[in-house]
N, C-alpha and C positions, 0 to 999 in steps of 0.2 A: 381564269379571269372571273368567272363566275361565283365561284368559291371566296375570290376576295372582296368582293362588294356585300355582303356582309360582315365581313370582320371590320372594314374599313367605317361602317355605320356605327358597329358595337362602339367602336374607339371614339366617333363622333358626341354617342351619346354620353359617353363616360364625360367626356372633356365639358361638355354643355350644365351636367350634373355639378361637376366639380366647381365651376363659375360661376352658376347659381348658389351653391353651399357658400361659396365665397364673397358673394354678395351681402345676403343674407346675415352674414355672421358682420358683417361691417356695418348693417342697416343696426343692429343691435345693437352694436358697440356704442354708436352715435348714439342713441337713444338713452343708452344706461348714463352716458357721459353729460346729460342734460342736468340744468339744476330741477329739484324736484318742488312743485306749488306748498306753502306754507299748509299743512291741515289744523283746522281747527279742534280740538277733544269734542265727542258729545256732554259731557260736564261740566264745560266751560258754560257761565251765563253770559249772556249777550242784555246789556242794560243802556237806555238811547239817554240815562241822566247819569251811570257813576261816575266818577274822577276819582283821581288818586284820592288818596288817604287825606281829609283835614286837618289832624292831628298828627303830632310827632308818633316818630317811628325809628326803631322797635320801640316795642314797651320795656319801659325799667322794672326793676324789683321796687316792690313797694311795702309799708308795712302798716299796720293800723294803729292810732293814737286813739287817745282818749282825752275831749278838748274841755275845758275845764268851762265853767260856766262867766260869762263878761257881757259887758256893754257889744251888743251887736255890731253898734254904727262904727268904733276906732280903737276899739283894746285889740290889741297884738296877742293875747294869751299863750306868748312863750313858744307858739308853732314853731317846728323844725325848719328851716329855711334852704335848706341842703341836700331834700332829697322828695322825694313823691312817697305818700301814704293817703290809705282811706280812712277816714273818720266815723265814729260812729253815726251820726247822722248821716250823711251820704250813704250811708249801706242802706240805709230806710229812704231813700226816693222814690221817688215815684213820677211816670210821666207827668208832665203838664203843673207840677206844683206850683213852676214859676214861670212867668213870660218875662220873655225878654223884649222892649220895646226902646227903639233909635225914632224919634219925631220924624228927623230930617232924613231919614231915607226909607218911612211909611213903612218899615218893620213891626210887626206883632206877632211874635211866634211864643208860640211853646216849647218849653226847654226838656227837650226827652230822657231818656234816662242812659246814658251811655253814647260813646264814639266809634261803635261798630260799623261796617257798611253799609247794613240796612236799616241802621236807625240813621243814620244823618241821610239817607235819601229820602226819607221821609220829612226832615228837618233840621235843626240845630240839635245839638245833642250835650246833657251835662258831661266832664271828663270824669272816669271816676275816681279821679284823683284830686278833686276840684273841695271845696270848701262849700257851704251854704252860706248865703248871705246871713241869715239869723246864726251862725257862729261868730262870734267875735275876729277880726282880723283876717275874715276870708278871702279867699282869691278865689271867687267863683269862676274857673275856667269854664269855654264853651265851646267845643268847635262847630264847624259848617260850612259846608262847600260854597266857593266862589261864582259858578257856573254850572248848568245842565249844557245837552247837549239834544237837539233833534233833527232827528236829518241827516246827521254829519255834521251839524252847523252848531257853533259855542251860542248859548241862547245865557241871559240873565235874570233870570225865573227863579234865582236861589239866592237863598234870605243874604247873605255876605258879599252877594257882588260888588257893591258899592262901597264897602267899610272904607277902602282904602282916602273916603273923601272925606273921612272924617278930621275933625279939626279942631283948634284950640275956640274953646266957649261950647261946644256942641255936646250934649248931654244924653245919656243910655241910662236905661232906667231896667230894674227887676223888681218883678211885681209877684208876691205872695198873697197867701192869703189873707191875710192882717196887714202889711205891710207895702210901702212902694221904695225902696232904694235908688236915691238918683246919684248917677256917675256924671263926674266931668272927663273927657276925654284930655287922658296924660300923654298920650304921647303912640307910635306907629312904627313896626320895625320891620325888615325879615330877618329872617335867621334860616340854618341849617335844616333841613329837615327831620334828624334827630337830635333838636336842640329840646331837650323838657324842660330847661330851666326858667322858662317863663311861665310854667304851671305849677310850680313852686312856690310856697304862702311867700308872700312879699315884704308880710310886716307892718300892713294896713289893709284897710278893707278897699278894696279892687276886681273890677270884672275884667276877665281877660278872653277875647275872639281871638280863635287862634281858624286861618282858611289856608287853602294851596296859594300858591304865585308864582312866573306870573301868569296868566289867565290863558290856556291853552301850553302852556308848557308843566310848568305845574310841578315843576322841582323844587322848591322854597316853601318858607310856612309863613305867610303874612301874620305878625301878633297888633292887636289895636285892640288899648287898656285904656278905663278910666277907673278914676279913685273916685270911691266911696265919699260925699261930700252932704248929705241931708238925708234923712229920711221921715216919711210921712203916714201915718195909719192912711189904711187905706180907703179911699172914696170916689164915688163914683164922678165926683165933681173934679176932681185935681186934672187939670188942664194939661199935662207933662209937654212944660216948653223946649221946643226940641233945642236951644241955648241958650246963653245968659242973656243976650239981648231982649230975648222974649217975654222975661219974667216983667 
């Protein structure tokens, strides 16, 4: 009797082992079976103002012209209509050459050199596929974000929030060094997000704001163009009426 109260133990503990391996291996299983938390890269940046892209996307192939010399304010000088290229003058930009200014919704910015991510977070940005106003029959494209963001929270602290109120008589102006160009607003569209064909010469002289839409979704590309209608040497006196009424 004596002899078998030990083996009877041995076999107790085997069984108790065996239960807990058993266990164990279930507690695992549940675990592995769990969905696992999103990680972030360390590479990734973390930015409380980007948004998607303001400008169409991808980029086309493009090729470089040579634009003949015209009337700045409405010669057409034969530009390709059909496709995106850079011109010799847009290759020589340079930040800040031109401001872009809307009266009626207290815009004055500086038009930077490019639609990269961190030049439109700093502002509006020329496309580099865009035209100069001093070339005859430009379509000076521009993009720039509709919205920042801080907190979490959509904030409208970015120069294009409000384009979409623009309207028939309201007038954008580009202002060089010598020069002020005033637009009448033509007209307000979306389109696709890799739509380029409204950064395409037009075939008169036109400035085109190309932002996201719509404002926290941010799948669309708002475009709002105005045509090239007056221009005036520059002075520190010209009053730039933000519409026709005001003149």
């Amino acid at each position: 009797m004596n002899k078998r109260i030990p083996l009877i133990a041995a076999l107790l503990l085997c069984l108790a082992c065996l239960a807990l391996g058993a266990a164990l291996a279930l507690l695992w299983s549940g675990r592995q079976s769990l969905p696992q938390a999103p990680q972030m890269a360390a590479s990734t940046p973390v930015s409380t103002t980007a948004q998607p892209s303001a400008a169409p996307t991808p980029t086309p192939e493009s090729e470089t012209e040579e634009v003949p010399d015209g009337d700045p304010a409405m010669d057409d000088n034969g530009l390709p209509k059909d496709r995106v290229y850079i011109t010799e003058a847009r290759k020589s930009y340079v930040d800040g050459t031109l401001r872009l200014k809307i009266p009626k919704l207290d815009v004055d910015v500086p038009v930077l050199n490019g639609t990269d991510a961190d030049t439109l977070l700093r502002g509006v940005g020329l496309y580099e596929y865009a035209q100069l106003p001093s070339e005859g029959g430009a379509n000076v494209s521009i993009a720039g974000h509709r919205n920042g963001l801080r907190g979490g929270q959509i904030t409208d602290n970015m120069p294009f929030y409000y384009i979409n109120t623009l309207t028939e008589g309201d007038y954008l102006y580009l202002v060089d060094d010598q020069t002020i160009y005033q637009y009448l607003w033509e007209c307000t569209q979306v389109i696709e997000p890799d739509d380029w064909t409204p950064i395409f010469n037009q075939g008169y002289g036109c400035v085109t704001l190309t932002t996201c839409t719509p404002i926290g979704v941010a799948d669309h590309r708002l475009v709002v163009r105005g045509e090239l209608v007056a221009t005036y040497p520059l002075s520190e006196e010209y009053p730039y009426p933000s519409d026709t009424s005001k003149e």
